[in-house]
Backbone as a ProteinNet text record, in pm:
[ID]
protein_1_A
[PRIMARY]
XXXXXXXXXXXXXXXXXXXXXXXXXXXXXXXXXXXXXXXXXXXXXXXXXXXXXXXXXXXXXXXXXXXXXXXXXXXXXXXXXXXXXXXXXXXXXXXXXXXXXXXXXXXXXXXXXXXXXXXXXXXXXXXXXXXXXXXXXXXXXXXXXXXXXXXXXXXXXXXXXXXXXXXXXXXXXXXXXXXXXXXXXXXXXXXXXXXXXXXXX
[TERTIARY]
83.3	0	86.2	24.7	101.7	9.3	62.6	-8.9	5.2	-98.9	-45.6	-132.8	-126	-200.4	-354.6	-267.5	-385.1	-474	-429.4	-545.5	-450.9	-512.9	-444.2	-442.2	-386.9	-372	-376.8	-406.7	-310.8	-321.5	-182.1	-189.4	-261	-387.2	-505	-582.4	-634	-692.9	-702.2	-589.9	-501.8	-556.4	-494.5	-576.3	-693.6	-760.9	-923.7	-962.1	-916.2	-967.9	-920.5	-793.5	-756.8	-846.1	-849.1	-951	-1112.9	-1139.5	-1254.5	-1269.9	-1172.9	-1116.6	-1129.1	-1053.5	-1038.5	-1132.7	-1231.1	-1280.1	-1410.7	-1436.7	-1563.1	-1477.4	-1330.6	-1338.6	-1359.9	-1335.6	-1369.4	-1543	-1617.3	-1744.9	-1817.4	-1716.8	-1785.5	-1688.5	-1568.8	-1524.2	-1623.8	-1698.8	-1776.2	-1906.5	-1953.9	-2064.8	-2050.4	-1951.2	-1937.3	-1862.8	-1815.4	-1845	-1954.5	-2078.7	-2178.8	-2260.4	-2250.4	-2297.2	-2284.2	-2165.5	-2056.8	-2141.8	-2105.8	-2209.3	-2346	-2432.9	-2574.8	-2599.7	-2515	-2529.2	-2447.7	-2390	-2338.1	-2413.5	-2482	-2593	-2721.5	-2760.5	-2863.1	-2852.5	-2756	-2722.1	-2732.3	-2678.3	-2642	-2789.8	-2888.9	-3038.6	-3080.1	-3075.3	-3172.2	-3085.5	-2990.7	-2961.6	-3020.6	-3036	-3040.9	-3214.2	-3278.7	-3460.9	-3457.9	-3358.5	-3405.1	-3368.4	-3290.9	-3236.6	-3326.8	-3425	-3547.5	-3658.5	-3669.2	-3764.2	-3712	-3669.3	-3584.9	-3606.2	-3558.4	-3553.3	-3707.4	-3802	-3938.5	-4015.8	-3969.9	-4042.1	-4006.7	-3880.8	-3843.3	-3926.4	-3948.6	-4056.8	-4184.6	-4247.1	-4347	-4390	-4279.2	-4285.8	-4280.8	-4198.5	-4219	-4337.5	-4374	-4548.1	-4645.3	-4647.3	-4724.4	-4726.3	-4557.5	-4574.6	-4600.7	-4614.6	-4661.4	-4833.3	-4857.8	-5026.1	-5038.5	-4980.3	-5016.1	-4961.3	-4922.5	-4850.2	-4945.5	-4998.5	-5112.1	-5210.7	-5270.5	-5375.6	-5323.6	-5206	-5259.7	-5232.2	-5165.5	-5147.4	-5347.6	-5413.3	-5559.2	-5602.8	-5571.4	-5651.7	-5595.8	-5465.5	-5411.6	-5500.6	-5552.1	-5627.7	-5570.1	-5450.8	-5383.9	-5385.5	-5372.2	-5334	-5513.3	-5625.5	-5707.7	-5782.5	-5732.2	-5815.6	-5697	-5616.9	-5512.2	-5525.4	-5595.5	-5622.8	-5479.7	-5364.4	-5293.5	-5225.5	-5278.8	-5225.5	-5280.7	-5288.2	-5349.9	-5352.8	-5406.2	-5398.1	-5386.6	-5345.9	-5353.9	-5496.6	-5581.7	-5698.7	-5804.4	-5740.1	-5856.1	-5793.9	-5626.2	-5574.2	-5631	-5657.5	-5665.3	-5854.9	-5910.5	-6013	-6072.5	-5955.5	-5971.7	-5914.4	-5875	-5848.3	-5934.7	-5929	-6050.3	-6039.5	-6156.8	-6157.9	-6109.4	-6007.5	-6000.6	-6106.7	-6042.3	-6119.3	-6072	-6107.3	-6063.6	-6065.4	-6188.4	-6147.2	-6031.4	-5968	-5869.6	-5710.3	-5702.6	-5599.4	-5625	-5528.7	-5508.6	-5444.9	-5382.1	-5361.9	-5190.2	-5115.7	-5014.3	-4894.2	-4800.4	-4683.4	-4582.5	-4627.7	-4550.7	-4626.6	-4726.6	-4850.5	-4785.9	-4811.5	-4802.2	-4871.3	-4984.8	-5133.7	-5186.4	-5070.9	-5094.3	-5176.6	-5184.5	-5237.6	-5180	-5176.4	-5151.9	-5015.3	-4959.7	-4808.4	-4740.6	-4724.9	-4665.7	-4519.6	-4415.1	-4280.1	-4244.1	-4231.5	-4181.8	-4042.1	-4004.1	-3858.9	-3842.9	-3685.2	-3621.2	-3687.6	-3745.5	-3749.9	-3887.7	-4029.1	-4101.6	-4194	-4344.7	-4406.3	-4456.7	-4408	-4428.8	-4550.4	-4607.2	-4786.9	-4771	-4876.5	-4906.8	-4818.3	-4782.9	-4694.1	-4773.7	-4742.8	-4787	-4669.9	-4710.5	-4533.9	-4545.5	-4396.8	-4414.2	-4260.6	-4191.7	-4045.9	-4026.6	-3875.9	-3802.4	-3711.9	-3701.4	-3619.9	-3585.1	-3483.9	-3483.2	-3540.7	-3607.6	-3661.4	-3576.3	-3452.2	-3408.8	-3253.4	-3178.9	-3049	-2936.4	-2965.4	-2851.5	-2911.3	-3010.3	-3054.3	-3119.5	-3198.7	-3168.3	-3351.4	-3386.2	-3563.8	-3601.1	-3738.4	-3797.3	-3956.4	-4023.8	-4125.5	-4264.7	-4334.4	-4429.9	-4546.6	-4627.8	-4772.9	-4828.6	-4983.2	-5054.7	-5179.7	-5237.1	-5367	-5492.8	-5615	-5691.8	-5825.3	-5913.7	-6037.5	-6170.3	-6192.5	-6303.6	-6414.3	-6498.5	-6630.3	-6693.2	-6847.8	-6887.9	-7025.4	-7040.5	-7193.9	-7228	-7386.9	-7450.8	-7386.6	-7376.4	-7289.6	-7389.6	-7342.5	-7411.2	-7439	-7586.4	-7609.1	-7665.1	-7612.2	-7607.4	-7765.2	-7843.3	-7960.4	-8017.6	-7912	-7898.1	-7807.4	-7693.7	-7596.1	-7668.1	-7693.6	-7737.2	-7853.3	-7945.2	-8102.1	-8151.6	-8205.8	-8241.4	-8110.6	-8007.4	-7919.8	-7862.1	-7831.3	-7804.3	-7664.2	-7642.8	-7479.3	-7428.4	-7296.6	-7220.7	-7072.7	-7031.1	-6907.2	-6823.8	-6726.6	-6600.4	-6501.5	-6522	-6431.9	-6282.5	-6178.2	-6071.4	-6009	-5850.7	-5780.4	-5631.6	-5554.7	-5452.3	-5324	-5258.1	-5160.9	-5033	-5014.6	-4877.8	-4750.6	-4644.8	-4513.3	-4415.4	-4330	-4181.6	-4098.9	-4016.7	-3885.2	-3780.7	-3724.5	-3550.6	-3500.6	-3373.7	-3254.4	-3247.7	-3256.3	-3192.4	-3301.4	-3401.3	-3483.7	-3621.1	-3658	-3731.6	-3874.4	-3883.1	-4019	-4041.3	-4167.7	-4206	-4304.3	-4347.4	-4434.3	-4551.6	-4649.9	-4790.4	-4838.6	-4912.1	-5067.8	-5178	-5307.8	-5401.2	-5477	-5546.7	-5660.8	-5699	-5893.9	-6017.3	-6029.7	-6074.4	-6106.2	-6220.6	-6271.2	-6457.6	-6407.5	-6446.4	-6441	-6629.2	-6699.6	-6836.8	-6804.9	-6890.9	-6991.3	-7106.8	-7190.5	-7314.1	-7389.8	-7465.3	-7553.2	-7727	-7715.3	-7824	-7944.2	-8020.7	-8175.7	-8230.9
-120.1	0	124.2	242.7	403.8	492.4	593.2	692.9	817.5	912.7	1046.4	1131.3	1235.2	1341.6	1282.7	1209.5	1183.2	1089.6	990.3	850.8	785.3	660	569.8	438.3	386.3	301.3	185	94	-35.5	-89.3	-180.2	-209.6	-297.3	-367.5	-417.2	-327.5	-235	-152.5	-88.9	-100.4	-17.8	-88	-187.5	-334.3	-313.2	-324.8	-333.7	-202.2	-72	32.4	22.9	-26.9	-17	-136.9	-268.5	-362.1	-282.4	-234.6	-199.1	-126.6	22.7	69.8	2.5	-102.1	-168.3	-261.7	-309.7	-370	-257.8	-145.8	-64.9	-6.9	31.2	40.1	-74.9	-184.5	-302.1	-307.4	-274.4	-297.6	-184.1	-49.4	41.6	19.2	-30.6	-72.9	-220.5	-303.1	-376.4	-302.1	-216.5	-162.6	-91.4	2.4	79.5	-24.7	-161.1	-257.9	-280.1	-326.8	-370.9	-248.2	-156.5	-36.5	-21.9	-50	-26.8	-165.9	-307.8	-380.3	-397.6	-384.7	-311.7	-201.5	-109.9	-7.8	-56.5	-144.5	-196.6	-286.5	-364.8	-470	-371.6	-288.1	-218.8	-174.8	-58.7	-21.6	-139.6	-260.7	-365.1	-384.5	-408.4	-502.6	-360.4	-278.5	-131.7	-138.1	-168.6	-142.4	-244.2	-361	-488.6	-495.2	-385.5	-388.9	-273.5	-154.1	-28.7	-119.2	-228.6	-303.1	-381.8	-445.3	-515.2	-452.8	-336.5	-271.7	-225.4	-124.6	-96.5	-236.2	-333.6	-449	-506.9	-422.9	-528.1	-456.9	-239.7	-195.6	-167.9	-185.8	-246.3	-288.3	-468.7	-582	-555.4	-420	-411.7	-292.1	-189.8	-156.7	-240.3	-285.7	-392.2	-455.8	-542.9	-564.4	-453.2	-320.6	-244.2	-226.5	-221.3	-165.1	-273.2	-428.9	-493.8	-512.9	-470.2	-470.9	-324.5	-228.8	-119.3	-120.9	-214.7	-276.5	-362.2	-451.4	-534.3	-471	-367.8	-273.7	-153	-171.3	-57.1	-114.8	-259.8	-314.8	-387.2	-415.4	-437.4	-350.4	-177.2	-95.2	-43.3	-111.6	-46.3	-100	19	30	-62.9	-41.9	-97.9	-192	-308.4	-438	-476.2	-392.7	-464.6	-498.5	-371	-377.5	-468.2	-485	-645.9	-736.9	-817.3	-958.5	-1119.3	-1002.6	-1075.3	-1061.6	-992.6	-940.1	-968.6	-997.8	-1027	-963.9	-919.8	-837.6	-936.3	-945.5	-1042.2	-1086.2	-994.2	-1029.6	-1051	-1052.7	-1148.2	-1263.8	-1262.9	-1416.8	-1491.5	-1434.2	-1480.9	-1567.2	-1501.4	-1534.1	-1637.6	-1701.6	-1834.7	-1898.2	-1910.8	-2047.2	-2065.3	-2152.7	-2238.2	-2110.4	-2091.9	-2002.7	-2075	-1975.2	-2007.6	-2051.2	-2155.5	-2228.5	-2095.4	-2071.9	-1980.2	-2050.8	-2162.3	-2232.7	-2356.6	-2388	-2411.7	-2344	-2236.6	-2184.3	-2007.4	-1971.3	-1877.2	-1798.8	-1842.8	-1779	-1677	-1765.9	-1772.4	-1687.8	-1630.2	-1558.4	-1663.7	-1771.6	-1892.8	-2030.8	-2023.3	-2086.3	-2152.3	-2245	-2330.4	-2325.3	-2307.3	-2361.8	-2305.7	-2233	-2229.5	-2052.3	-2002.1	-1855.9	-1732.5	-1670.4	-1572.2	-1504	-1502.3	-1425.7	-1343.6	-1200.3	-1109.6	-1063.7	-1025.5	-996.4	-898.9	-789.4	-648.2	-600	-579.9	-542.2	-429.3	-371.8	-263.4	-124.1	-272.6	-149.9	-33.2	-137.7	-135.7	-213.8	-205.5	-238.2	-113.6	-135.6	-78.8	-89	37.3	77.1	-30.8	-58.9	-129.1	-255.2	-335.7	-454.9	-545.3	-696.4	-770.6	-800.7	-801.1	-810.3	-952.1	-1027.8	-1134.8	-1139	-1055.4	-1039.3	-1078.8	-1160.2	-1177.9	-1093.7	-1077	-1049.7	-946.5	-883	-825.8	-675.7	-663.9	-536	-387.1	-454.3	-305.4	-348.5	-226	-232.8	-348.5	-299.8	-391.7	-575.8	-608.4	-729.8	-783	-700.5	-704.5	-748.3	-730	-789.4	-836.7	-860	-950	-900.3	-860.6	-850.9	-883.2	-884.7	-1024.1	-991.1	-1019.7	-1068.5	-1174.6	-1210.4	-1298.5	-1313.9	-1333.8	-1290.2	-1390	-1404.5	-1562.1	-1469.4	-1556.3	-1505.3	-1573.4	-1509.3	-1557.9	-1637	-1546.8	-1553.2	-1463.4	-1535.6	-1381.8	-1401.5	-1251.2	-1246.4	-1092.1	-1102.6	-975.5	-859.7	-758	-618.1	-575	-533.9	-476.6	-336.7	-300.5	-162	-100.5	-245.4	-226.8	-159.8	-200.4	-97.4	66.3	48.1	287.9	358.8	214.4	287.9	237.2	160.6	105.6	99.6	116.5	113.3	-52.9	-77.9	-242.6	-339.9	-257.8	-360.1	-445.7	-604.2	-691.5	-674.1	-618.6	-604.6	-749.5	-814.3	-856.4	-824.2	-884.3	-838.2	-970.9	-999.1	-1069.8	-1022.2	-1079	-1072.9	-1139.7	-1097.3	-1124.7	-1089.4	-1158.5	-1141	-1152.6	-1045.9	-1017.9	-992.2	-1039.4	-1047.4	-960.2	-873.7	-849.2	-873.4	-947.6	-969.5	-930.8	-887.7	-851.9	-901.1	-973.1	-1021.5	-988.6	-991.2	-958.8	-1093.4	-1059.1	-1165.3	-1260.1	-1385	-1471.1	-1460.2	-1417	-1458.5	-1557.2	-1645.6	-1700.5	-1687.3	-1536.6	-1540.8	-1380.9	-1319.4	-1252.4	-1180.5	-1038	-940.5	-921.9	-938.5	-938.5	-830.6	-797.7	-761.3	-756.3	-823.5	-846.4	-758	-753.9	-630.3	-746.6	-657.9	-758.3	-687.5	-741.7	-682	-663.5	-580.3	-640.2	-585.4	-609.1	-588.5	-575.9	-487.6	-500	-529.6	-596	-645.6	-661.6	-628.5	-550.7	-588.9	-643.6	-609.7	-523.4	-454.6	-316.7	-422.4	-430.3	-454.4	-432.9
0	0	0	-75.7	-39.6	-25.4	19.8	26.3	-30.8	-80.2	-167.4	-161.8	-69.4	-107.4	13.3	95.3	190.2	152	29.2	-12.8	-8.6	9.4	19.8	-69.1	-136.6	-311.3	-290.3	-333.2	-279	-483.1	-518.4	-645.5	-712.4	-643.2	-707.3	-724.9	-620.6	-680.8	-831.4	-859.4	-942.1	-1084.2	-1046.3	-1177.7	-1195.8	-1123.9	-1115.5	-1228.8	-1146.3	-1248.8	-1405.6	-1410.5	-1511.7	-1613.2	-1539.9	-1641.6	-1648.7	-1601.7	-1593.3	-1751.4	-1787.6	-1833	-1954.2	-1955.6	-2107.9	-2141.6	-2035.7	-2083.5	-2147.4	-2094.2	-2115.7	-2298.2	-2301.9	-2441.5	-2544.4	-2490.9	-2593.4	-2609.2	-2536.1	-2541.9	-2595.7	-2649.5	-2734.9	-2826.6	-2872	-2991.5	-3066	-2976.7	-3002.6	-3091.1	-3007.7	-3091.5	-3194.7	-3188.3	-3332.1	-3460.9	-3439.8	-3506.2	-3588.3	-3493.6	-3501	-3594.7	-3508.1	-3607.8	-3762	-3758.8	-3935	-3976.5	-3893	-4015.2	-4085.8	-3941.4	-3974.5	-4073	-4096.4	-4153.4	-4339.6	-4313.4	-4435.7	-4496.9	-4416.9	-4471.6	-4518.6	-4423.2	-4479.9	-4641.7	-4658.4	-4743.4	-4856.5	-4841.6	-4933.6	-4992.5	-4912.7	-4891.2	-4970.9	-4948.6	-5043.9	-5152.2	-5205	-5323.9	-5398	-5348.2	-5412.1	-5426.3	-5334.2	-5349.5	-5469.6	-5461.4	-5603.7	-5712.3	-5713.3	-5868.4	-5902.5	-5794.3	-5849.7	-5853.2	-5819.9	-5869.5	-6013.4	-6030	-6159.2	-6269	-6243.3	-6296.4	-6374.1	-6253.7	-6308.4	-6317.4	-6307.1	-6406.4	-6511.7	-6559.6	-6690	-6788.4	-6710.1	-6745.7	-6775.1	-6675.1	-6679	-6780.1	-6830.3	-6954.8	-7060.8	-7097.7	-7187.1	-7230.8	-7123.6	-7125.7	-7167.1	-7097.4	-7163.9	-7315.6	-7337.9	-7470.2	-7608.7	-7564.5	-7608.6	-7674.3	-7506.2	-7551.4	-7624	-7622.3	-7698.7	-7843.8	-7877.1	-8005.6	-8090.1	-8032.5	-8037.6	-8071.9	-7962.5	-8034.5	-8137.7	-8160.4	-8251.4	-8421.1	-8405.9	-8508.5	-8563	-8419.5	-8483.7	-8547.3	-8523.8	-8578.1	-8714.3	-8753.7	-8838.7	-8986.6	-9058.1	-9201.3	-9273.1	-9293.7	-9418.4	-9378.7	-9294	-9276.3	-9302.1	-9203.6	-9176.6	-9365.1	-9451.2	-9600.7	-9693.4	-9635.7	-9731.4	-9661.9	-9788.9	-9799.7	-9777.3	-9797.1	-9803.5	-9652.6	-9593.1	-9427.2	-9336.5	-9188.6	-9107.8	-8936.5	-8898.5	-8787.1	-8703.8	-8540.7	-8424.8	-8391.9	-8346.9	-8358.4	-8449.4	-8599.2	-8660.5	-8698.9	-8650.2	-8687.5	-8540.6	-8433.5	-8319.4	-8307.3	-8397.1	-8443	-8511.9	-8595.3	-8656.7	-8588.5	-8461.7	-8339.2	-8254.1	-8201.9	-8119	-7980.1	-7924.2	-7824.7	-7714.7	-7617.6	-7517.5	-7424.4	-7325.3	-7218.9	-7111.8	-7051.5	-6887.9	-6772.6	-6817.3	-6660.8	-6683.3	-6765.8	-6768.6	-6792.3	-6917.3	-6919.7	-6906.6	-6841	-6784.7	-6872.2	-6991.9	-7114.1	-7027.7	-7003.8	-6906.3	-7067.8	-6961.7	-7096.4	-7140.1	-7108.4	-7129.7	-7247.8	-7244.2	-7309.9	-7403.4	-7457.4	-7599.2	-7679	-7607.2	-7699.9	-7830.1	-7855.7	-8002.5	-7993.5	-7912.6	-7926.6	-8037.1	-8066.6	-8153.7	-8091.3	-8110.8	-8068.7	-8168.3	-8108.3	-8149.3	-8098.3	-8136.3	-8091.4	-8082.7	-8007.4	-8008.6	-8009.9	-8100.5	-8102.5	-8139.2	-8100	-8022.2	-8207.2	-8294	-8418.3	-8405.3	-8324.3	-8274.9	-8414.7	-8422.5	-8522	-8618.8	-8728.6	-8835.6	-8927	-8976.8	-9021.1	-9136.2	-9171.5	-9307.2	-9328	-9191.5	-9247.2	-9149.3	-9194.4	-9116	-9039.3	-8908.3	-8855.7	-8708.8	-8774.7	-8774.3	-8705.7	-8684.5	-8636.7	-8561.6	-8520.2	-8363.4	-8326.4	-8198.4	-8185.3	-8046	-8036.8	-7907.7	-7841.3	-7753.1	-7721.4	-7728.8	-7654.9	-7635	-7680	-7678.3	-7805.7	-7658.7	-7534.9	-7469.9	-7457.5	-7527.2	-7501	-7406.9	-7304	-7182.7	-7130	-7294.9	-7278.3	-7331.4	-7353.4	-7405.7	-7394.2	-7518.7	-7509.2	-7597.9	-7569.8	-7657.3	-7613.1	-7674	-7628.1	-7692.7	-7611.9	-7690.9	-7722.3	-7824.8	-7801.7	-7823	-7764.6	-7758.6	-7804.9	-7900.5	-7909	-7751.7	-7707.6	-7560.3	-7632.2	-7700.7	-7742.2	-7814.8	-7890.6	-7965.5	-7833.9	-7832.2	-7775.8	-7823.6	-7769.9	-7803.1	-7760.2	-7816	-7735.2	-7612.8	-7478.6	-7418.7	-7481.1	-7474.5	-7515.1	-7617.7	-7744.8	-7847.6	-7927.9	-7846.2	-7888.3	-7912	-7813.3	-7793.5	-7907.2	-7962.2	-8002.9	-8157.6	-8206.9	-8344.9	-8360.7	-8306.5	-8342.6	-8334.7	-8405.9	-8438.1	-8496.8	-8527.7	-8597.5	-8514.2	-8559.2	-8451.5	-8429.2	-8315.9	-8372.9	-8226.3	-8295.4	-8224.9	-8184.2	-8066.6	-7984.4	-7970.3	-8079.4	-8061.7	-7934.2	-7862	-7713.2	-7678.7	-7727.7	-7719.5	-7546.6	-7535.8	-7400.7	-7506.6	-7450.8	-7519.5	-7329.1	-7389.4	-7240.2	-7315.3	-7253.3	-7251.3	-7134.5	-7205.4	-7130.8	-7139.1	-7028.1	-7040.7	-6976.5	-6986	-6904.8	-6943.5	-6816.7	-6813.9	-6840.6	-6959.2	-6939.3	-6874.8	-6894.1	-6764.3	-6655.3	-6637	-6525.9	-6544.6	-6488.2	-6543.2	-6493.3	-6445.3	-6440.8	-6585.3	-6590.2	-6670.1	-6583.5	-6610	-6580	-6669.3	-6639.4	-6702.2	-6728.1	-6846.8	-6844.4	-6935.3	-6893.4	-6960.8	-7016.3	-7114.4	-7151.3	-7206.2	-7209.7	-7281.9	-7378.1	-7474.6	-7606.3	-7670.5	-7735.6	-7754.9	-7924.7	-7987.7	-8160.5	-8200.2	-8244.1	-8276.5	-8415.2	-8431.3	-8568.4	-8595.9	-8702.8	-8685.4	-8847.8	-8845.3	-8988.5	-8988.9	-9062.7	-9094.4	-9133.4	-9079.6	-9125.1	-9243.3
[MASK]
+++++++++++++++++++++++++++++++++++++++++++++++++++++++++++++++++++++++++++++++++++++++++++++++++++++++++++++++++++++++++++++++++++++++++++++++++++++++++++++++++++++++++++++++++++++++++++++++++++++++++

C-alpha cells in the first residue's frame, strides 16, 4: 500500500480500475463494429430492393408496350383492307376459343395462341409483322404478347348505339409480357377486347 495526497492506493486496486477501463473500451469498440455492419448490410439489402424494382419496371414496360402494339397493329387500315395481311386479332379469331377455366392464357402458353414480338425497331404501319427479336439495343428484354379469341356475344347496349341492328361483340384477351434476361419469371398484363360487328336490317 502508499499513500499520496492523503489517499491511500493499494496495487489491485489499481488493476481493477484499469480492467474496468479496457474492458468498457472493448465494449464500445464492439458496438461501433456492429454499427458499421448493420449499416453496411442495410445499405447492401436497399440497393439490391431499387435493382429489383428498376428491374421489373423495366418488365413491366415492356409488357405495356406490347399490348399497346397489339392494339394498334388491330386498328391499323392498311393491314385490316389487305387480304394478303393479317392483324392479331382477326388471326386470333380463326383459333378455337379459349377455355378460362382451364388456361389462364399464361406468358408462357403453348397452346398455339396468336403471338406477337416487339422489337427494339417497334411495329411498323401497313406490315404484317411477324419479327423476332430483341426489345431493347442492350438485349436485356424480351417482349411479346398474346392474343386468344373468348367468345362472340350480343354487345351490351347495343340498342342505344345502333337502333335495331343486330350487332355482335367478338371478345378477345390479349396479355402483354416482359422479361428480363436470364430470369425465369415474366411481368404481365391483360386487356379484354370487344371488336363489334353488326348487320343493318
Amino acid at each position: 500500500m502508499r499513500e499520496h495526497d492523503g489517499l491511500t492506493y493499494s496495487k489491485s486496486q489499481a488493476a481493477t480500475q484499469r480492467g474496468v477501463v479496457l474492458i468498457f473500451a472493448l465494449l464500445v469498440l464492439l458496438s461501433l463494429t456492429l454499427m458499421g455492419v448493420v449499416s453496411v448490410s442495410s445499405s447492401m439489402i436497399q440497393h439490391k430492393m431499387a435493382h429489383a424494382m428498376e428491374q421489373q419496371l423495366l418488365a413491366f414496360n415492356a409488357a405495356e408496350s406490347a399490348l399497346a402494339a397489339t392494339i394498334s397493329q388491330s386498328a391499323d387500315e392498311a393491314v385490316l383492307l389487305d387480304d394478303s395481311k393479317i392483324d392479331p386479332l382477326s388471326e386470333a379469331s380463326k383459333i378455337a376459343a379459349i377455355d378460362l377455366s382451364v388456361d389462364a392464357l399464361s406468358c408462357f402458353s403453348d397452346q398455339g395462341y396468336v403471338s406477337r414480338t416487339l422489337t427494339q425497331n417497334g411495329l411498323q404501319t401497313e406490315k404484317h409483322h411477324i419479327t423476332n427479336g430483341q426489345y431493347d439495343r442492350q438485349s436485356r428484354l424480351n417482349s411479346w404478347s398474346l392474343s386468344a379469341f373468348v367468345q362472340e356475344r350480343t354487345c351490351r347496349g347495343s340498342s342505344s348505339v345502333m337502333g335495331s341492328a343486330d350487332i355482335q361483340c367478338h371478345v378477345f384477351l390479349i396479355r402483354g409480357c416482359g422479361q428480363i434476361k436470364d430470369n425465369q419469371y415474366a411481368v404481365a398484363n391483360t386487356l379484354s377486347v370487344s371488336v363489334m360487328t353488326y348487320e343493318l336490317p
